[in-house]
C-alpha positions in Angstrom: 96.8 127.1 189.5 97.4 123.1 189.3 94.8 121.1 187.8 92.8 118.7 189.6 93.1 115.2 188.5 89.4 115.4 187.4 90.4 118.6 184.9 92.9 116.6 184.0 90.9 113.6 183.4 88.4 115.8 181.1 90.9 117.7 179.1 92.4 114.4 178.7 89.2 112.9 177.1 88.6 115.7 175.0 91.5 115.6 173.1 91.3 112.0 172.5 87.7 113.2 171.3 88.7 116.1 169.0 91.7 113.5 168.0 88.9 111.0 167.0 90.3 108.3 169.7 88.4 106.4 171.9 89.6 107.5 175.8 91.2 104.8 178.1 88.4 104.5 180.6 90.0 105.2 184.1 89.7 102.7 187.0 88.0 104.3 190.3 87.6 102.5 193.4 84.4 101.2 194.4 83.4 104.3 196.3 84.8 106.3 193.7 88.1 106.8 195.0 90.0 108.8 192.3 87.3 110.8 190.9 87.8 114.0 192.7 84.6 116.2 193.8 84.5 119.9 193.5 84.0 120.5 196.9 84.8 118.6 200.2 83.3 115.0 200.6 82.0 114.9 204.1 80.4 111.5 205.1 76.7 110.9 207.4 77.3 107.2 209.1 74.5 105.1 210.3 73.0 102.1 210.6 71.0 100.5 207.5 69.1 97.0 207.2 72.1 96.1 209.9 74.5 97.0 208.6 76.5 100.2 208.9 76.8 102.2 206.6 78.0 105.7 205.1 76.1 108.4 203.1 78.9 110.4 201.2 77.5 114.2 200.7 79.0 117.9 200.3 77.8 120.8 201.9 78.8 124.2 200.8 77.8 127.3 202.2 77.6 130.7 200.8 79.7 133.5 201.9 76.4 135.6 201.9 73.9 133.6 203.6 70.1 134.3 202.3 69.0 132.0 205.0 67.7 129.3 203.1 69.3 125.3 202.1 68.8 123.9 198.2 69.2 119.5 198.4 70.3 118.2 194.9 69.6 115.0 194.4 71.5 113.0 191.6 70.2 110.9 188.7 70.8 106.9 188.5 73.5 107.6 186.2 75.0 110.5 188.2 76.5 111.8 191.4 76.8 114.9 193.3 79.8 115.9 191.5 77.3 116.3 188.4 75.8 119.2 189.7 78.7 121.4 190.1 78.2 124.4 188.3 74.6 124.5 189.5 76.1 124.3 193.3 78.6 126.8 192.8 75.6 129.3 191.2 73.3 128.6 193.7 76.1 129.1 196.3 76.9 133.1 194.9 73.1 133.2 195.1 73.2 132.6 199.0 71.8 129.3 199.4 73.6 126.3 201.7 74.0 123.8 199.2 73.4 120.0 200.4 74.5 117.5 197.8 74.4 113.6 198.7 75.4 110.5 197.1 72.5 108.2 197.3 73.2 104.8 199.3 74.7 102.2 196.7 75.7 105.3 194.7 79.0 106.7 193.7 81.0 107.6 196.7 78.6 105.9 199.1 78.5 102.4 200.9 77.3 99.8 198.6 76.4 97.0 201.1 76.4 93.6 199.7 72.7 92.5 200.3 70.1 95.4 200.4 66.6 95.9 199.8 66.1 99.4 198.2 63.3 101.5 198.3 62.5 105.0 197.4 61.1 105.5 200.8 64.4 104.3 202.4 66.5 106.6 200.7 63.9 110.0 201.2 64.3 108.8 205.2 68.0 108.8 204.9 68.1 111.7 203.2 65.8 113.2 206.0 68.1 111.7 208.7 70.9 113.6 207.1 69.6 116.7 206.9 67.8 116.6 210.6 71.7 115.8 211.3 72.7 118.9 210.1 69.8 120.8 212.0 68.3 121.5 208.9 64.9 121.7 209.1 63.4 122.5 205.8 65.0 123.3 202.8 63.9 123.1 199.0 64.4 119.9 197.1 66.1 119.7 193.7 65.7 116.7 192.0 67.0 115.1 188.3 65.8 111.6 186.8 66.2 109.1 189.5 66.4 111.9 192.0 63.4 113.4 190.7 61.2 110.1 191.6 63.3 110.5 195.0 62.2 114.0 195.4 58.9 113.9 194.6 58.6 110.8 197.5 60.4 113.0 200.1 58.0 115.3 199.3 55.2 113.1 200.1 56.9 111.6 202.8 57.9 114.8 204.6 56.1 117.7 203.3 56.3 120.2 206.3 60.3 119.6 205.5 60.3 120.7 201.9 60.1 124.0 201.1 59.6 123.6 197.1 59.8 121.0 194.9 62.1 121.2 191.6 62.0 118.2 189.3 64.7 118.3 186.5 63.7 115.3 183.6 62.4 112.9 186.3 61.6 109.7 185.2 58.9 107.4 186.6 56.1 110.6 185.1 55.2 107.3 183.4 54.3 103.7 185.2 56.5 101.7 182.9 54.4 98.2 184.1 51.5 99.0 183.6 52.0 100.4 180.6 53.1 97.0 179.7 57.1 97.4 179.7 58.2 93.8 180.7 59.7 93.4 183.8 63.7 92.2 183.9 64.8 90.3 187.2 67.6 91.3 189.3 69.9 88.3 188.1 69.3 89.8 184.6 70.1 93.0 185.7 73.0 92.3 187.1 74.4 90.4 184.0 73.7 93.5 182.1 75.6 95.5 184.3 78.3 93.3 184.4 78.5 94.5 180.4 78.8 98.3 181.1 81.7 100.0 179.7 82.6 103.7 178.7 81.2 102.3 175.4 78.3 101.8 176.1 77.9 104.4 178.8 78.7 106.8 176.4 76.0 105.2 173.4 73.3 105.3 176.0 73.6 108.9 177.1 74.1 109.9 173.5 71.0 108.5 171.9 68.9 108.5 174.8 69.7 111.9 176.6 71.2 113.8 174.2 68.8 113.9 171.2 71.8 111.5 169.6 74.7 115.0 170.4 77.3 115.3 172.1 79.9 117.1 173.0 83.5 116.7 174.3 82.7 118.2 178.1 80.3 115.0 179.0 82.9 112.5 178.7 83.5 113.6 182.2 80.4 112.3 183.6 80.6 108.9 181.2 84.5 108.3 182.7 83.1 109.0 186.6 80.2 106.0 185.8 82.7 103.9 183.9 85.8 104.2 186.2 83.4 102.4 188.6 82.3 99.6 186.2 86.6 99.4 185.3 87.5 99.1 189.4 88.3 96.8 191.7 84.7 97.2 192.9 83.1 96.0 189.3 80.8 93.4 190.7 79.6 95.1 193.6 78.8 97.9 192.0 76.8 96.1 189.1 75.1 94.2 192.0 74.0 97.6 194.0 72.9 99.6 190.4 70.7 96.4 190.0 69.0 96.3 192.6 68.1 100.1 192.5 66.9 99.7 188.6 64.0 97.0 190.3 63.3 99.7 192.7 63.1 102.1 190.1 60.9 99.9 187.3 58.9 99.2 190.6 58.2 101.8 192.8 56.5 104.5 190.3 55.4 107.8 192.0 53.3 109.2 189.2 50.3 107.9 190.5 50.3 110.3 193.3 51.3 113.1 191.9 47.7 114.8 193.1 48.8 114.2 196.6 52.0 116.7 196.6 51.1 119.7 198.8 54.5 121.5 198.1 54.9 124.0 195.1 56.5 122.7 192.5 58.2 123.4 189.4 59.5 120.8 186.8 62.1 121.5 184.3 61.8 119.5 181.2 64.1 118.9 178.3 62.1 118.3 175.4 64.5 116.2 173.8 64.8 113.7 176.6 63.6 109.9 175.5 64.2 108.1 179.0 62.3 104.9 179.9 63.5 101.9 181.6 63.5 98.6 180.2 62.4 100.2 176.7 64.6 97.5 174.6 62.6 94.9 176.5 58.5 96.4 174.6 57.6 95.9 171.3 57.9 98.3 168.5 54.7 99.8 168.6 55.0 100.2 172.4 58.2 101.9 172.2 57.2 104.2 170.3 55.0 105.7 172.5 57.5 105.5 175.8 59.6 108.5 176.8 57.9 111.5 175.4 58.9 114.1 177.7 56.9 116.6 176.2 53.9 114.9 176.7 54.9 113.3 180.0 55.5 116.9 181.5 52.6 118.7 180.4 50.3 115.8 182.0 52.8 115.9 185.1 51.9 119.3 185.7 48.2 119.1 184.7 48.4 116.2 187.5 50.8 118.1 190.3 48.6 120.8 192.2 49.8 124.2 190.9 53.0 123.0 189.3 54.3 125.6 186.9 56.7 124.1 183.5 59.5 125.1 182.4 60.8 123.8 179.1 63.6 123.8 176.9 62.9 122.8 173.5 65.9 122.1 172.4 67.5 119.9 175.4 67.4 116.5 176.4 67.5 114.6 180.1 70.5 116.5 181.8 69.7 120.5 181.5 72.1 121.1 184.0 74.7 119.5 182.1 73.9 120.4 178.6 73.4 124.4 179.2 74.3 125.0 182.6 74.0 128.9 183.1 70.2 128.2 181.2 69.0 126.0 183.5 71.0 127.5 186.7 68.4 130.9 185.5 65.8 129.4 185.3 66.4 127.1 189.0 67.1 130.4 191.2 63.9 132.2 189.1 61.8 129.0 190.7 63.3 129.2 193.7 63.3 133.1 194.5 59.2 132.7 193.7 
């Protein structure tokens, strides 16, 4: 069989890993053209703010239908290409997989001026699925995604079947916990400093309880050739404007309101919070605790049930796939 440039590009990296090199950081287009996706790209145009737009997204059905449709919704610092093992597992389970890229995201649009909202993206993501006559279907979500999902839930809860949140962020309100906020200029001049470097110390110390292993250089190249492309500043521009919507737009508070059942997954490792370097010490200190942060989560979400791995971080799915893959189709076959 011939490898696909993105085995390539991951064998690649983890060789220069094992060799003790740095990788060259590839160069990706600024809808990721380059990065190849596991399964067909299929694209949902429409019109956004005036302007139109496209929603890049993969559907893959099962070759024994169960009758039922799993959305996976990616992190900040992900796409739909992250999930792949968990589509191709919940695809020889029988479910129609849906898999978008968020506007601004990865292999979607990024429009030049754009107010972002959580509520925006759950009603595109509703207008793609009503597009594909899909009617109600359970919604995955991880970090970003999660506070996504949890909204879409809200917003449209005769539509969502369950809810599965994977390491969301926002089960904290940053703000009024007193992080600082950080303007979208500033933002956007941090941004402009992202490299596989940095990528890569971020995810490491942050995600991955300060691991790491050769197979997530992957997903750090993916985020990186983007930052490396002929798309640099527009890119930077769109991922600053979502981290404002994100520091924002906190969900937790209405956690009580969700009517659909709902699981969370938690890595127990995981120290996520956004604009941490920007509190003091003693407020740092207390940011991020996942373990804490889910138990109160599900204390807070009517009948959510926890599931937790004690010793993973923010990405399950990507640290122990077939673990967390077990323990998704055991949530969703409740």
């Amino acid at each position: 069989m011939r490898p696909t440039a993105a085995l390539l590009s991951c064998l690649l990296s983890a060789a220069a890993f094992a060799a003790g090199a740095q990788p060259s950081t590839p160069r990706y287009g600024t809808e990721l053209e380059g990065f190849d996706y596991p399964y067909p790209v299929q694209r949902y145009r429409f019109r956004s703010q005036d302007e139109a737009v496209q929603m890049a997204y993969l559907d893959v059905r099962p070759e024994r239908p169960n009758g039922r449709t799993v959305v996976l919704l990616h992190g900040k610092n992900f796409c739909a290409a992250t999930w792949e093992s968990a589509i191709a597992a919940l695809r020889e389970a029988g479910y129609r997989v849906i898999a978008p890229d968020q506007l601004g995201f990865c292999k979607s649009s990024k429009p030049a001026h754009h107010q972002y909202s959580l509520h925006e993206l759950a009603a595109n993501t509703h207008a793609l699925l009503a597009s594909l006559g899909i009617e109600r279907a359970s919604i995955v979500g991880h970090s970003m995604g999660g506070m996504l999902a949890a909204r879409y839930a809200l917003m449209y809860p005769d539509a969502a079947q369950r809810l599965l949140l994977v390491n969301p962020i926002g089960l904290e309100d940053w703000k009024a916990l007193g992080v600082p906020w950080r303007s979208v200029d500033e933002n956007y001049a941090r941004e402009l400093k992202t490299t596989a470097a940095t990528i890569r110390k971020y995810q490491q110390e942050v995600y991955y309880g300060g691991q790491w292993k050769p197979e997530y250089q992957r997903w750090v190249d993916m985020l990186a050739g983007l930052y490396a492309g002929p798309g640099r500043e527009r890119v930077a521009w769109n991922q600053a404007l979502t981290s404002e919507m994100v520091f924002v737009q906190p969900v937790v508070h209405e956690f009580a309101r969700l009517r659909v059942p709902t699981t969370l997954f938690i890595g127990q490792r995981d120290r996520t919070a956004i604009n941490r370097d920007l509190a003091d010490d003693a407020l740092k200190a207390r940011l991020g605790l996942y373990p804490e942060l889910g138990r109160a989560a599900a204390r807070a979400i009517p009948g959510a049930k926890l599931v937790e791995f004690d010793d993973l971080g923010h990405s399950p799915q990507v640290e122990a796939p077939q673990r967390f893959e077990a323990a998704l189709l055991d949530a969703l076959r409740e």
